[in-house]
N, C-alpha and C positions, 0 to 999 in steps of 0.2 A: 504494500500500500504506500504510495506515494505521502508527501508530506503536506499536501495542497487536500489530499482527502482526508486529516486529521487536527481534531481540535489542535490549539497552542497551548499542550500540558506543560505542566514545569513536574519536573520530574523530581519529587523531595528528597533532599540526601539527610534529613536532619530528623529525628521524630519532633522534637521542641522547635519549630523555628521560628526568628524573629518576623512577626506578623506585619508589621512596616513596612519591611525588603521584602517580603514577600510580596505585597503587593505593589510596590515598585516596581519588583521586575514583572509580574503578573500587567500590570497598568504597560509595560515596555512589551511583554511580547505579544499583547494587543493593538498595542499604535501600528498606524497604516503604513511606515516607515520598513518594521520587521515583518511585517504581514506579504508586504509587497516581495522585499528581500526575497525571505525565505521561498515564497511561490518563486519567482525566477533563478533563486539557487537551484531549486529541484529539478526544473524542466531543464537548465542547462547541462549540469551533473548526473541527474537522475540519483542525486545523493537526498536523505530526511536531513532536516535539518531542524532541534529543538532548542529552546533559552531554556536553562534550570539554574535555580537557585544553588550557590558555593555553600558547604557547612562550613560555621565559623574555626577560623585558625585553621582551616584546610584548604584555601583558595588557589588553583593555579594560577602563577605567575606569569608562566608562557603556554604557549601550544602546547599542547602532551599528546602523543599517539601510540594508543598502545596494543598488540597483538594481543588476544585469544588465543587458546589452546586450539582453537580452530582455523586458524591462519586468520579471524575477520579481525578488521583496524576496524579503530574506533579514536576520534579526535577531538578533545576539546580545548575552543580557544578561548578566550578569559576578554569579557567584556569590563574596562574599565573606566571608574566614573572618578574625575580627575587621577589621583595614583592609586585609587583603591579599587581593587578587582569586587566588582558586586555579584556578577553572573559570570555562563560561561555554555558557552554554543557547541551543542553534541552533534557531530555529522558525522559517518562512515558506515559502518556495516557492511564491507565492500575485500573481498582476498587482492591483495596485489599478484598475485600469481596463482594459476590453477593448482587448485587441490590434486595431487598424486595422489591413487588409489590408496594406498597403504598411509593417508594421511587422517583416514576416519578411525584408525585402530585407537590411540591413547583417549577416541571421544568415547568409543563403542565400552571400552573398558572401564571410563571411570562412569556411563551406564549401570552399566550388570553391576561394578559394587555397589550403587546407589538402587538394585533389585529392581530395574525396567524389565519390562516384558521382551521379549524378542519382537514379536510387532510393532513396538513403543521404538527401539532401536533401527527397527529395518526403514519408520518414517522417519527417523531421526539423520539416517544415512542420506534417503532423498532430499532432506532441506539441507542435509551438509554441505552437497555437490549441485546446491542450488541456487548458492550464494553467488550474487554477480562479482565480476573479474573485473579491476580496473586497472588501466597499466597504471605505474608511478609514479611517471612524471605528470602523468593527467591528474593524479588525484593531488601531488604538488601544487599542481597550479589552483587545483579545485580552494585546495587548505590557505593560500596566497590571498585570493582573491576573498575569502572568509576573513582572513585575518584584515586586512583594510577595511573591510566593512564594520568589523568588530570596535576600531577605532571609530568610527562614525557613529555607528551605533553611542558606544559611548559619552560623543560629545554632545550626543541629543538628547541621551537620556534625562535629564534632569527637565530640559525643555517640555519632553512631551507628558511631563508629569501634570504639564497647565492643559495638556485639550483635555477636551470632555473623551471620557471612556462610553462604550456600549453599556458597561454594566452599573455605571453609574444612577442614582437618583435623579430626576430633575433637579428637588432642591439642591443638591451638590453640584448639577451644573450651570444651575444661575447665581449658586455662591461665587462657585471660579469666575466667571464673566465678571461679578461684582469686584470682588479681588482685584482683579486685572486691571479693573478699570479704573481703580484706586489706589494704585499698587504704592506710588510716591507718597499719599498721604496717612496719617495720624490713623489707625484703623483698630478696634477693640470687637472682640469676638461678638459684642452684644449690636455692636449695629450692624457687622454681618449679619446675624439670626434675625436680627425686624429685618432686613429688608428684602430675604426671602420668607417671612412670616412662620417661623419656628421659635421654640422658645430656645436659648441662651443653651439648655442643659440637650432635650434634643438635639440641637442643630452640632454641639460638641462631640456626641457619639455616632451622629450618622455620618461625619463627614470624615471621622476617624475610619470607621469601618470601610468608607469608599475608597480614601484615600490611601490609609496608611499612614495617614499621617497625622499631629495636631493642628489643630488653627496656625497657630504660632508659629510653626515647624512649616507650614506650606509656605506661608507668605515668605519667610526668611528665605528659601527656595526661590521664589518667585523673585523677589527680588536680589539675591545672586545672579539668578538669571541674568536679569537686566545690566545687573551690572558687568558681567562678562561680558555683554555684547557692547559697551561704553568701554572698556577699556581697552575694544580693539582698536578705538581710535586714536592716535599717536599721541594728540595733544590735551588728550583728556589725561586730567590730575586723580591719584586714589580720594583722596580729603572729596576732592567735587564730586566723584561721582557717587561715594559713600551715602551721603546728603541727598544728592538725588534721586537714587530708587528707594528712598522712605527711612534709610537708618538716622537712629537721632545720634550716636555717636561713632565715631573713628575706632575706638574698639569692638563696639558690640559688631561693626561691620566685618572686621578683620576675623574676628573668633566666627562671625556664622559664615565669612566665607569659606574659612579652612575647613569648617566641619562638612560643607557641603559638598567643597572642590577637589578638601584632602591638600591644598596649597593654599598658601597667602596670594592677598589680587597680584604682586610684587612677580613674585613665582609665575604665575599664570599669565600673568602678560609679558613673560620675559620667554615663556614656552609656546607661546601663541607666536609670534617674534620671528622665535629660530626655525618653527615649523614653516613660517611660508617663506622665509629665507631658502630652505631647504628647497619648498617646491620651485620657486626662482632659479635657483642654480640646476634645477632636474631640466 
């Protein structure tokens, strides 16, 4: 089954997991962004391609690909939201080289210890040698063009945490509209809730459950945001732009940008910088 014929499961590596990130990435492998991706990785590769959630203190740093007892690869590359790895994109299930007969024995074996039936084994043999063959360099190039995307991926994420999701409530998506719209101003959770017409304590829990996030915690997001896209501009100052997506002080900006970006704005506009210096010279 193809990956265009399959919901966008996040596949849990955690039994506890943090419900926040969870829905971050859940809110990420719904935007029309990976939605789109993913459908065009599949038809071009003929590879599935899933976003799952990393368990904490175990995130990969780089691409990993790893063999099966059964010759199938399996790759995952590591979606980063400024230096912190949040997610990470499952693709393969694919031999780099045909299966030699005598290559189903160590599967057939650790079968029978595990008490399979001989029928259970002789289908187990058919999807052995059923697995598709992809040469190496194609699936190189396959894992290449994943890993750039991963970086994109990445630099959006935060962004598309502001559109409206499918699985969203109305009131949560004409909270975010309100938000947005006021994003530079003075904003306290209670005049969000009147003016999509919830009270103050509902409107706290539903917008957590949609989001994943807190009031407090979106907006500061929201306004990172903004600020990143200000300090692509050369002659824009940290202190100014701080002020102008709505923070009331030079610290509080700094601390919620690192916590968002994982860098200081300082950091972030000196990497922004060398990245399209790079593309210049390419």
């Amino acid at each position: 089954m193809g990956s265009q014929d399959q919901p966008n499961l996040l596949l849990m590596k955690t039994t506890n997991p943090n419900q926040a990130r969870l829905r971050f990435i859940q809110n990420l492998a719904e935007s029309e962004l990976f939605q789109q991706y993913q459908k065009a990785f599949h038809t071009l590769t003929a590879l599935p391609l899933t976003l799952e959630m990393q368990p904490d203190g175990m995130a990969i740093q780089e691409a990993v690909t790893r063999s099966g007892v059964a010759g199938v690869v399996e790759t995952l590359v590591p979606v980063r939201v400024g230096k912190t790895a949040v997610a990470a994109m499952r693709t393969g299930g694919v031999r780099l080289m045909p299966a030699t007969p005598e290559a189903f024995a160590p599967v057939a074996k650790a079968l029978l210890d595990a008490d399979h039936s001989a029928a259970e084994i002789r289908g187990a043999r058919v999807h052995f040698h059923e697995v598709p063959v992809m040469q190496p360099e194609r699936y190189e190039a396959a894992i290449a063009i994943l890993k750039s995307f991963a970086i994109q991926l990445g630099d959006n994420a935060n962004r598309m945490l502001f559109a409206n999701a499918t699985h969203e409530p109305e009131t949560v998506r004409n909270a975010k509209l309100f938000i947005m719209a006021h994003l530079t101003e003075a904003m306290s959770l209670e005049c969000v809730a009147k003016n999509v017409s919830v009270s103050p304590f509902h409107f706290c829990k539903l917008f957590k459950r949609a989001t994943g996030l807190t009031f407090t915690d979106f907006v500061n997001r929201a306004r990172v945001e903004k600020a990143k896209r200000m300090l692509m501009r050369p002659g824009a100052r940290i202190t100014e732009v701080a002020y102008d997506v709505g923070f009331q002080s030079l610290s509080h900006f700094n601390r919620s940008f690192r916590r968002v970006a994982s860098e200081s704005p300082s950091e972030f506009r000196q990497r922004m910088k060398s990245a399209g210096n790079r593309l210049v010279a390419a």
